[in-house]
Each structure stands twice: as structure tokens, then as C-alpha cells.
C-alpha positions as CSV (number, residue, x, y, z in Angstrom):
1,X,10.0,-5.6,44.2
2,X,11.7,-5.9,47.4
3,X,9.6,-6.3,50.4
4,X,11.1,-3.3,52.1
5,X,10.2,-1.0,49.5
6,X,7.2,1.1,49.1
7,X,4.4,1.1,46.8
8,X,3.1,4.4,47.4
9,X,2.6,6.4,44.3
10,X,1.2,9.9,46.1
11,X,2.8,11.2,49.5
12,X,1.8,14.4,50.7
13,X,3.9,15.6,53.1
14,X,3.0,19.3,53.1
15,X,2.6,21.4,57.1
16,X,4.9,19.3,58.9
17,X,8.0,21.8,59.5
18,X,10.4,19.4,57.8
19,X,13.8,21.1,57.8
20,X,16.0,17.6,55.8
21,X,14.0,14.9,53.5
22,X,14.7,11.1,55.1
23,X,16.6,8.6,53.5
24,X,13.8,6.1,53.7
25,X,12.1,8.1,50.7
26,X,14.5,6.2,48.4
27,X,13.0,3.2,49.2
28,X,9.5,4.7,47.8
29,X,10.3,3.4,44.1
30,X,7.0,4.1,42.6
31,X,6.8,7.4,43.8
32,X,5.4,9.4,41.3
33,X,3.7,12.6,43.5
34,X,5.3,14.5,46.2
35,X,4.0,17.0,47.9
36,X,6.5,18.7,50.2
37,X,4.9,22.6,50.8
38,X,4.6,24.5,53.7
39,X,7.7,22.7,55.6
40,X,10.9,24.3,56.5
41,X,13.1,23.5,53.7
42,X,16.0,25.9,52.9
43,X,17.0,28.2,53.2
44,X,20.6,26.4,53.1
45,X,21.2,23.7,50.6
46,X,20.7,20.6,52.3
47,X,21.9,16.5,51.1
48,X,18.9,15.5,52.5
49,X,17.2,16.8,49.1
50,X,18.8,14.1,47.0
51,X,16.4,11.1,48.5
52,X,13.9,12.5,46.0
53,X,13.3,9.2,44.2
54,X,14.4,9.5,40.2
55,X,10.3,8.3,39.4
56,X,8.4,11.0,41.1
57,X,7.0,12.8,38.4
58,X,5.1,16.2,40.0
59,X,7.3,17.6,42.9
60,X,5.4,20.3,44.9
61,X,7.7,22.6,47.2
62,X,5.8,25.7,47.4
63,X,6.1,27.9,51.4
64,X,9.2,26.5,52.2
65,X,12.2,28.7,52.6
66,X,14.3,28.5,49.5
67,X,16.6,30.7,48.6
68,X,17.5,28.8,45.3
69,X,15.9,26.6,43.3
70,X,17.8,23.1,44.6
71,X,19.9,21.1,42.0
72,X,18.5,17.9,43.3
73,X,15.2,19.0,42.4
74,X,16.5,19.3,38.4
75,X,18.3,16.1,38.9
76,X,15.1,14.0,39.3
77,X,15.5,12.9,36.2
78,X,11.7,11.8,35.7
79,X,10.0,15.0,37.1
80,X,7.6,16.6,34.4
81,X,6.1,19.0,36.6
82,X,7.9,21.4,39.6
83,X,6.2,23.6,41.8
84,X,8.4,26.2,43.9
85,X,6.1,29.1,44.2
86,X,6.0,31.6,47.3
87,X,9.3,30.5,48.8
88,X,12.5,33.2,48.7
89,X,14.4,32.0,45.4
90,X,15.8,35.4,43.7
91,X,18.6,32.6,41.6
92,X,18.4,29.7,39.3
93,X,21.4,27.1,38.8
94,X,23.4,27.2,35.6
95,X,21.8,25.3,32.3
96,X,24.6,22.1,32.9
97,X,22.6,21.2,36.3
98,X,19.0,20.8,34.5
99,X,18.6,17.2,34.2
100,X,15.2,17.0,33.7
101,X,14.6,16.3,29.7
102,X,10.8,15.7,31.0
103,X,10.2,18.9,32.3
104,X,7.1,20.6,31.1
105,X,6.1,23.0,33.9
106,X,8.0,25.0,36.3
107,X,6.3,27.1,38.9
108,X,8.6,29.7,40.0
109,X,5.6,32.3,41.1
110,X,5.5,34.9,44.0
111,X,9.2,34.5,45.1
């Protein structure tokens, strides 16, 4: 455990009209919960998705403007639980970008 890493198992980073995810979140290695609704993600595809760290487990992006459900959020490789409802997503990405062999809910309501 490097020193500059963070122990943080729960953020909750929901109201904070975040438009891009920082790069620091990497460093969050234990990161199991992340709550990221009612921001300003979307509705274009942004990089900044991919600093989702691979352990976070239950990823909340509910009120946000997504048109599409993200491929970085089916390439957290860990994530059990996804949460996308009320956002703007009328498509899904093909079957070869679902990399998440944990999944075992996905919230895709009022969209």
C-alpha cells in the first residue's frame, strides 16, 4: 500500500455538477462504492470515465445526462451492482464490451 493511495472504500460524490471523473480516483484502490448521481456526466462519451477503479463494486450514476450506457462502466471488471436510472440512455453497447462477469444488478429505469 503506497502512501499516496487511498483507503477510502465509500465515496459519494453525488450533486456536484461533475462534467469528467479525475484521475486521482485511480489512486482510490480499495474503492468499493461510488456514488456519482446528480452530476453532469454525458451526454458525450468522455476518457475521464475510465478512472473508475477496477475494485469498486456498486457504481451509482443515476441524474446525469447519459445518452448511453458508458463502456467504461462494463469494463470495471469488479462491479456487481450498476445503477443508471433517470438519465437519457435510449442505447446499450454491443455484448463484446460487457466486461463485468460479476454483474448481478443493472438499473436502467426511467430513461
Amino acid at each position: 500500500n503506497r502512501s499516496s493511495d487511498l483507503n477510502l472504500r465509500r465515496l459519494k460524490a453525488s450533486a456536484n455538477q461533475l462534467i469528467q471523473l479525475p484521475k486521482s480516483l485511480l489512486k482510490m484502490k480499495f474503492l468499493e462504492y461510488l456514488d456519482l448521481s446528480s452530476n453532469s456526466l454525458g451526454p458525450t462519451p468522455h476518457e475521464s470515465l475510465r478512472h473508475i477503479p477496477k475494485s469498486v463494486t456498486n457504481l451509482v450514476a443515476s441524474e446525469n445526462l447519459l445518452l448511453s450506457l458508458p463502456v467504461p462502466f462494463l469494463q470495471v471488471t469488479s462491479l456487481k451492482r450498476l445503477v443508471v436510472s433517470r438519465n437519457c440512455i435510449s442505447a446499450l453497447p454491443d455484448a463484446a464490451s460487457w466486461l463485468v462477469p460479476h454483474l448481478e444488478s443493472l438499473d436502467l429505469s426511467a430513461n
